[in-house]
N, C-alpha and C positions, 0 to 999 in steps of 0.2 A: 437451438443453434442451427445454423444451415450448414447445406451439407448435399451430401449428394441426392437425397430423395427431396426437392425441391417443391415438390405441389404439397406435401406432408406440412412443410414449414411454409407454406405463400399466408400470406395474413391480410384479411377481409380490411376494408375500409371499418365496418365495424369492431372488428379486432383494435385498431391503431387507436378509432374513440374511446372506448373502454379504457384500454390502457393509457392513455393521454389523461383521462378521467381521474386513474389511481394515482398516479403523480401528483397530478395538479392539487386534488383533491378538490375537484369542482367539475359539473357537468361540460362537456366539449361539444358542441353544436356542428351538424355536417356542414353550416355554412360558412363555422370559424376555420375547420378543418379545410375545407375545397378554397379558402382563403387565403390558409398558410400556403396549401400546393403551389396556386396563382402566385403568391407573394402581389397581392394586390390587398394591402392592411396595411396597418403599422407597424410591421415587423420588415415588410418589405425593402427597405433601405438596406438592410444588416447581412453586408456577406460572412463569407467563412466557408470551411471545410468538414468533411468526416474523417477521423481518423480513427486507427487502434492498433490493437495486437495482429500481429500477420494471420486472421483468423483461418482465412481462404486456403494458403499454402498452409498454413498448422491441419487444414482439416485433411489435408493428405491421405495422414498417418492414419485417419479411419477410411475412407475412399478409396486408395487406388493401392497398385501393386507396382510395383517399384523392380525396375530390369535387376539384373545383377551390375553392380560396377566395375566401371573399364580402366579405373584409377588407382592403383592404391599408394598408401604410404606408410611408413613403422616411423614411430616415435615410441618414448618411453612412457609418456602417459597424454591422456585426452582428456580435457574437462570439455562436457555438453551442455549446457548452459552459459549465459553470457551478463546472467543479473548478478547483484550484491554477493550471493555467495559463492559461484563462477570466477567473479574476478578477487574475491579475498584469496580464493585458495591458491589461484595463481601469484598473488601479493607473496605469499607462503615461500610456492616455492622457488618467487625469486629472493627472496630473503636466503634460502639455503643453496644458493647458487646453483638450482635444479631449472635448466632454460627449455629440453628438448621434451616439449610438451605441444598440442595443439589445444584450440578454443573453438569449439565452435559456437553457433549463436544463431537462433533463427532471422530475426528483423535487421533492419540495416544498418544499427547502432546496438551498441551494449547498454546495461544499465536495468532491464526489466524493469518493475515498477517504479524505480528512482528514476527514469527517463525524463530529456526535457527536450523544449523546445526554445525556440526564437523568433521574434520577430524585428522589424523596425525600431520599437521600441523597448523592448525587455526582452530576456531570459525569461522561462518562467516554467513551471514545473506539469508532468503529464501525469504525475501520481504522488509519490511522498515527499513533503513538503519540508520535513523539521526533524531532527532530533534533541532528544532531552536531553541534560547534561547528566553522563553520565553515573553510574553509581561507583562509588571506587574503587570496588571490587571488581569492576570490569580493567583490570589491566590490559588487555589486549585492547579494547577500542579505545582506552586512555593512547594508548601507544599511537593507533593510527591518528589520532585528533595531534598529538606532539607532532608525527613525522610530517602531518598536511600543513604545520604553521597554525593552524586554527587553537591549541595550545600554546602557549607562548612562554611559559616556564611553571614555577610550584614556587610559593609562599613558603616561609620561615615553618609551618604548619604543615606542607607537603600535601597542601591544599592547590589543583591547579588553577595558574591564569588564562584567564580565555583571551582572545584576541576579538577587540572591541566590537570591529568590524563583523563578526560572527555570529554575536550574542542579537536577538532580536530587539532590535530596537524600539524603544519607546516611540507610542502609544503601544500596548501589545495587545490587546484583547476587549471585544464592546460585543455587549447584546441589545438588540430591540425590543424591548417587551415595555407593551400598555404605550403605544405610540413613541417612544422616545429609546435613544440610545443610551446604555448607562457602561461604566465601564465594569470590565472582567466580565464572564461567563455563567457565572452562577447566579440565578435569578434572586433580584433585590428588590428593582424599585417597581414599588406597588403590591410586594407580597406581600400576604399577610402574616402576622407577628406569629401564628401558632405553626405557619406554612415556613418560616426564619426557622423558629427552631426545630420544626424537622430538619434544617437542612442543615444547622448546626449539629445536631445530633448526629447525624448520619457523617459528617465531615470528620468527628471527632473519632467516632469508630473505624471510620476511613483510616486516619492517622496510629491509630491502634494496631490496627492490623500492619501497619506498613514497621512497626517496629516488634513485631510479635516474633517469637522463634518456634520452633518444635522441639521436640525432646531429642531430635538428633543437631539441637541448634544450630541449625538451619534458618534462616529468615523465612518467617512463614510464603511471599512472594517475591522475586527477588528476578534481578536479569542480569547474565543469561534466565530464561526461564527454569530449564533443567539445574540450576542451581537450587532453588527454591525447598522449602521442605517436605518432606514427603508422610510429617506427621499427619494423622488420619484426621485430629480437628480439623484442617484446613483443607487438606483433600476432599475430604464428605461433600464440598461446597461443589465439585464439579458434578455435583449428581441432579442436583437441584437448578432451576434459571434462575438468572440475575431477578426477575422481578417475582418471582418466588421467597426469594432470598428479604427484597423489601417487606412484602406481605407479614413475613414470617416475624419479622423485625418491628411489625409494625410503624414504618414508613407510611403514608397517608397523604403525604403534600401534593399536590398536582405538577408545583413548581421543581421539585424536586427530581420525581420521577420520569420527568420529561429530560431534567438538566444528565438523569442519569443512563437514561435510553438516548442521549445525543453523544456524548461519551463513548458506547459501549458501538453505536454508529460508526461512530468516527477512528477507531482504531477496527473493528471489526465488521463493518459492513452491514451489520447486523443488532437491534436492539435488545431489549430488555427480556423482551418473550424467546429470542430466539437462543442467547447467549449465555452460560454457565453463567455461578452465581462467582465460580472461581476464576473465570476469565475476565469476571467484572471487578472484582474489586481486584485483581491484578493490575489495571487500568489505574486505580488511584493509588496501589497501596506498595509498588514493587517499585518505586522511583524514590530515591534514596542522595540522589547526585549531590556535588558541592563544588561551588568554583567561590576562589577567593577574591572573585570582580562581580560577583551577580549571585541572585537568588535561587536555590535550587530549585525552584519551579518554572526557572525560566530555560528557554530553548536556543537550540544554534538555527539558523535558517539563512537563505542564500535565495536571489530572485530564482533559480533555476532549481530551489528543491534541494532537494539529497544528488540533485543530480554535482550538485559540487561534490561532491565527495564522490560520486562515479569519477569524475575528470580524474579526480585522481590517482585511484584506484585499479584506472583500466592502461595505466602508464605502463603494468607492469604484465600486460600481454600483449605489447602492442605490436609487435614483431608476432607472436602465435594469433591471435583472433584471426577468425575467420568470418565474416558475418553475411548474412541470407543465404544460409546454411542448414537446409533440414535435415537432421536423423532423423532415420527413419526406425534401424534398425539394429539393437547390439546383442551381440551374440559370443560367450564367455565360452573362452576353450583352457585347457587343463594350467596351460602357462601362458595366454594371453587373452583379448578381447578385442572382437571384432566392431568395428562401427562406419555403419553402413550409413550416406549422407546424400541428400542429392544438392549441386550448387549450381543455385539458382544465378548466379554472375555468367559462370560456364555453361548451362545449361547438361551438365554432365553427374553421370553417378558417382560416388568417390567410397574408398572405403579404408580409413586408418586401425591398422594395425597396431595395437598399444600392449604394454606391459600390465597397466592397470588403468581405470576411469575414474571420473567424476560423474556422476549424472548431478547434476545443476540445476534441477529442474520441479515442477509443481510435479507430486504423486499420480495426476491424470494422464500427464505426459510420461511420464515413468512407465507407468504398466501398456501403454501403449508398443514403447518400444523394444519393454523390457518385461516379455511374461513372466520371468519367475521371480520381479519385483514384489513385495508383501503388501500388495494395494488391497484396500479395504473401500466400499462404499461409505462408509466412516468421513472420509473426506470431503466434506461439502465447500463449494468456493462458493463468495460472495462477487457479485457482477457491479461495476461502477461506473460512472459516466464523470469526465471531467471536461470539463470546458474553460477556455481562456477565449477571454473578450477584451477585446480594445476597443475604447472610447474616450470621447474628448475631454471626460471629466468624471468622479463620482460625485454627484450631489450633495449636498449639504445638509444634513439631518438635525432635528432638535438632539439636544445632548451631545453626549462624549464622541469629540473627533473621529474621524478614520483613522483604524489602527491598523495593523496587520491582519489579527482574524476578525471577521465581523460575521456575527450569528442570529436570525432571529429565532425567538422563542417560538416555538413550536412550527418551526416552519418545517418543508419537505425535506429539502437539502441542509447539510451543515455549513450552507452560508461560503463565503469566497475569503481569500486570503488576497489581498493587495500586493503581489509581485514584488512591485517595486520599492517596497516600504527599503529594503537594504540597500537601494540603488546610492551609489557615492556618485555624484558630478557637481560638477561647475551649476550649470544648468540641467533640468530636468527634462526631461521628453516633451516634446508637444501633445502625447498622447499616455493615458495609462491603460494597464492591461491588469487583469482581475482573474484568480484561479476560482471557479465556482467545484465545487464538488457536491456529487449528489448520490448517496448508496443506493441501487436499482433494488430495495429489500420489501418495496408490495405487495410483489409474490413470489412462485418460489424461485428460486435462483437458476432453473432450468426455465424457466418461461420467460422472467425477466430477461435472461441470455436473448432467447429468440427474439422477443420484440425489441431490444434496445439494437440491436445488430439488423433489425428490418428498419426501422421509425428513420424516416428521411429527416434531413438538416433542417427542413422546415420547421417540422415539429418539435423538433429540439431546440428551435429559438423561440418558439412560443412559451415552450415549457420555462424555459430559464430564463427568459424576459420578463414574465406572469410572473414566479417566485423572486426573479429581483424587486418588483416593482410594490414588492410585499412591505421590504425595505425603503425603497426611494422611488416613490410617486412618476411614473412620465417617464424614469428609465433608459426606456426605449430611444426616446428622443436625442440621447448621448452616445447609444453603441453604435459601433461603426461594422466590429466584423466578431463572429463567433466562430473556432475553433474548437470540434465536439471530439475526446478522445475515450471511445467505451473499453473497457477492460472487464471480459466477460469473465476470465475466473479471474478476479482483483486479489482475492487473498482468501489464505483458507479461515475453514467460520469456526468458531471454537462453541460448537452445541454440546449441553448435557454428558457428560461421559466421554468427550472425546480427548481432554487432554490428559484424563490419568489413565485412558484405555488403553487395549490391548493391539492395536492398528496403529495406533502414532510411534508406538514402541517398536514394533514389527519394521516398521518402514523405517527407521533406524540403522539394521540391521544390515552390513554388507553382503554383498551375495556372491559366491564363489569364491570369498576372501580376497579378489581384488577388482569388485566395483563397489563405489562409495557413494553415499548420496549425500547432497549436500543444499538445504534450502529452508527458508522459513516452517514450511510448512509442517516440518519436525519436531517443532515445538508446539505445534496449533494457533499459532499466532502468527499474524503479517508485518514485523517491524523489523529495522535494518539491522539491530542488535542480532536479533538472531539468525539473520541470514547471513548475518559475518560470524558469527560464535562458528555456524555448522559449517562455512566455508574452510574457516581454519582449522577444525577439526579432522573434515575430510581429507585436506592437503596431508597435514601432520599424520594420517593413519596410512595414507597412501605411501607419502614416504619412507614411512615404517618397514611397509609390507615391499617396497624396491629395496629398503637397506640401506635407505641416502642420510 
């Protein structure tokens, strides 16, 4: 990461090849590299920008020392954070008519990783993309999907309706393998028949598991995750990796294990070696959902991500948020808690006096602010890069149309999602725009940090021009402009022993009885579910402890 010792972190020309290398998975030549710098190639056409997390002001909190503040203000309570479960809990307590609350939020919107953007031509998403529909024991996110419209009523069966417009629309899913598009995800065409039935075999057991119980009938995986069972058959699994797990199973396919290390990518940042055997088949086997208009496999999605469901969600702070707003520092006394901020609009220190908190926030940032938070090394974030590109057209591939997610088999990245697939008009854009995503997981998650946060715009349209072009020949020739969005810790990694350990449980835990923590990372997993489960929870406990 950079930071204040800056020649520690400077990265050699040969540092950037190397790494350009891992990605690509193909050797980088100093005359391709001094190429991309010129932009005298064929990449040279293609503008765009860098973006990300406010990493520069976040690194503050380790850097500098901070005046005392010359502001202060009392409220009854403060949430510090401004992502998914920052704004549930404030959803919370405006449900229970509790207003006199602040928000703060580092960046200049809300939204954390469900963030989106815009441009000319689309909406389009800077992090999560989709949710499943959910399981129907999730009452509470059933509730928020009714109150956003995105619910539209319940069947004679008490089965909900989705609203059409929501549901991802046809074509939904094509992979590239053996030259051709075929559709859905799971590799088909041109596998071989004993390589089919591994992956049948391993699907069925999948399915197995997704309706298996413990002996505290409990559904062996299940979401919320802390829902799930705590019988020891299925726990034992967090001890072992996902591809452990195969081995073990005797799994063998090439095609298989590739479809099941892209998966295990694609929710965790992280593959097959890196990831419990428990957080893997969590991924197939804890989605349970039913809607009485659509298939339970299929999802809700919106050209702007999950960020539609920020819109609407951050309704209910909209008068409290404060945004480019760092804590820096809180500080619990016998019957309150101090939080110390500097705002960067004002230029001024600030420091609200609350009854009780939220911290909203990933665990790194937590013990930052907050030493006698129960932070563990245990925590590991996975780093990401997304990029949205607009061009004058996707090319036309042998096989199955442009869908929504398009993947190829064995490629670097998990391939891009088409934006615009939900777009409703008259007319459609003269231009389309493409979310590529790619896990920065070649090496380890602290080095990756560093160089995806050094690698200039250049390099990063080589990279993502080169693996589209894996796909669609000449590529190039059609993007107009790249937009690079890195998300150094993207979400926390669910390795070996970390979701039934003794650190994820810990960090649970409130501290002086009235600060709460509230974020994904609680569960060991990055998905909105549970950042709105631990959002509401935290609300509802805070409440508790004020008496409201």
């Amino acid at each position: 990461m950079s930071g204040g010792n800056t020649k520690s972190n400077a990265l050699t020309r040969k540092d950037f090849l190397r790494y350009m290398a891992l990605i690509a998975g193909a050797t980088i030549t100093a005359t391709e590299f001094t190429a991309c710098e010129s932009k005298k190639d064929r990449y040279g056409h293609i503008k765009g920008s860098m973006q990300g997390a406010s990493a520069k002001l976040g690194h503050q909190l380790r850097d500098s020392t901070f005046p005392e503040p010359t502001i202060i203000d009392h409220v009854e309570a403060v949430i510090i954070g401004g992502g998914v479960a920052g704004l549930s809990a404030a959803r919370i307590f405006q449900q229970h008519g509790f207003t006199n609350f602040q928000l703060l939020e580092l960046e200049q919107h809300v939204g954390g990783n469900s963030s989106y953007g815009q441009n000319d031509y689309s909406a389009y998403p800077l992090g999560a993309h989709y949710l499943p529909i959910p399981n129907p024991n999730n009452k509470a996110l059933l509730e928020l999907l009714a109150e956003a419209g995105i619910i539209t009523g319940y069947d004679a069966s008490g089965i909900p309706i989705y609203n059409e417009t929501d549901l991802c629309y046809d074509p939904e899913e094509r992979l590239f393998i053996n030259n051709r598009w075929q559709e859905g995800l799971v590799p088909n065409f041109g596998v071989s028949k004993p390589e089919l039935a591994d992956i049948t075999r391993f699907l069925a057991a999948m399915d197995t598991f997704r309706w298996a119980k413990g002996t505290d009938q409990r559904y062996a995986f299940d979401i919320p995750l802390l829902e799930s069972s705590s019988d020891e058959q299925f726990t034992r699994l967090d001890k072992i990796t996902m591809a452990q797990y195969l081995a073990d199973e005797k799994y063998t396919s090439k095609a298989l294990r590739w479809y099941v290390d892209y998966c295990c990518r694609d929710d965790y940042g992280a593959g097959i070696n890196e990831v419990s055997a428990w957080a893997g088949i969590h991924y197939f086997a804890s989605r349970k959902g039913k809607a009485a208009n659509a298939e339970s496999s299929h999802v809700l999605t919106w050209p702007e991500g999950n960020g539609y469901l920020v819109k609407h969600l951050k309704q209910y702070s909209a008068q409290q948020a404060n945004t480019q707003c760092l804590a820096y520092k809180i500080t619990p006394h016998e019957h309150e808690v101090w939080v110390d901020y500097y705002d960067v609009n004002t230029h001024t220190n600030k420091r609200i006096v609350a009854k009780a908190a939220i911290m909203a926030m990933p665990q790194f940032i937590a013990k930052r602010l907050l030493p006698a938070a129960q932070y563990d090394h245990a925590f590991v974030y996975s780093p990401w890069l997304v990029a949205n590109v607009t061009l004058s057209e996707v090319p036309m591939g042998s096989g199955y149309p442009l869908c929504w997610d398009n993947v190829a088999f064995e490629g670097k990245s998990l391939g891009y999602v088409n934006a615009q697939q939900q777009t409703v008009r008259v007319t459609m854009p003269e231009k389309q725009v493409i979310t590529y995503y790619l896990p920065l997981d070649q090496l380890s998650p602290v080095a990756s940090r560093k160089y995806a946060i050094n690698l200039p715009h250049a390099q990063w349209v080589k990279l993502i021009v080169d693996d589209l072009e894996t796909m669609h020949p000449n590529i190039h020739a059609n993007i107009e402009n790249i937009d690079t969005w890195v998300w150094g810790h993207g979400m926390v990694r669910p390795h070996p022993g970390f979701i039934s350990g003794e650190a994820v449980k810990a960090a649970r835990q409130p501290v002086h009885e009235r600060i709460f923590f509230a974020h994904s990372d609680l569960s060991g997993i990055s998905i909105f579910e549970e950042a709105f489960y631990h959002g509401n929870n935290a609300a509802r406990a805070l409440l508790a402890k004020l008496g409201k």
